[in-house]
C-alpha positions as CSV (number, residue, x, y, z in Angstrom):
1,X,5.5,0.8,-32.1
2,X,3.4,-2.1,-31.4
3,X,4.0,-4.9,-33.2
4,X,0.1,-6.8,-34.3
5,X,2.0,-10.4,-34.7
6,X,3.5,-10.3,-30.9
7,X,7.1,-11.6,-31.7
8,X,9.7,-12.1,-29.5
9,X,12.5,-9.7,-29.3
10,X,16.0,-11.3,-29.4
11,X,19.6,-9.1,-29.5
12,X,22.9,-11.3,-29.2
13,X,25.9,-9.2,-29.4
14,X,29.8,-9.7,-28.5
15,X,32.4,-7.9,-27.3
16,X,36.1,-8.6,-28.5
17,X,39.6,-7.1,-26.9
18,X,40.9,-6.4,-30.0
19,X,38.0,-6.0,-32.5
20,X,40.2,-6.5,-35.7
21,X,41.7,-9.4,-34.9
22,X,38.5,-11.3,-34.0
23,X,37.4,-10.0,-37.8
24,X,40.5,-11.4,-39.1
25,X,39.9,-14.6,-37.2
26,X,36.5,-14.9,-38.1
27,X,37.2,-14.3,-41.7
28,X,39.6,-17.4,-41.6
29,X,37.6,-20.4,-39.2
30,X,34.1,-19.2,-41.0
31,X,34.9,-17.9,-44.1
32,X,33.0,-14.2,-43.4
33,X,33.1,-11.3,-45.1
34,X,33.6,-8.0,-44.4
35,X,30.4,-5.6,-45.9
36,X,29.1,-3.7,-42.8
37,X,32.4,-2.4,-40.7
């Protein structure tokens, strides 16, 4: 699909060790929720 406005296409992503721990953690220095998981 070709998009009319031409924006730039940006993905981040990150890979943990131990996936549920990094949720924890981030749930504790950032205040995050869990909704999506």
């Amino acid at each position: 699909m070709d998009d009319p406005f031409k924006r730039p296409v940006f993905v981040s992503s990150l890979s943990y060790r131990d996936p549920a721990a990094a949720l924890d953690w981030l749930e504790r220095a950032f205040g995050l929720e869990r909704t999506m998981v």
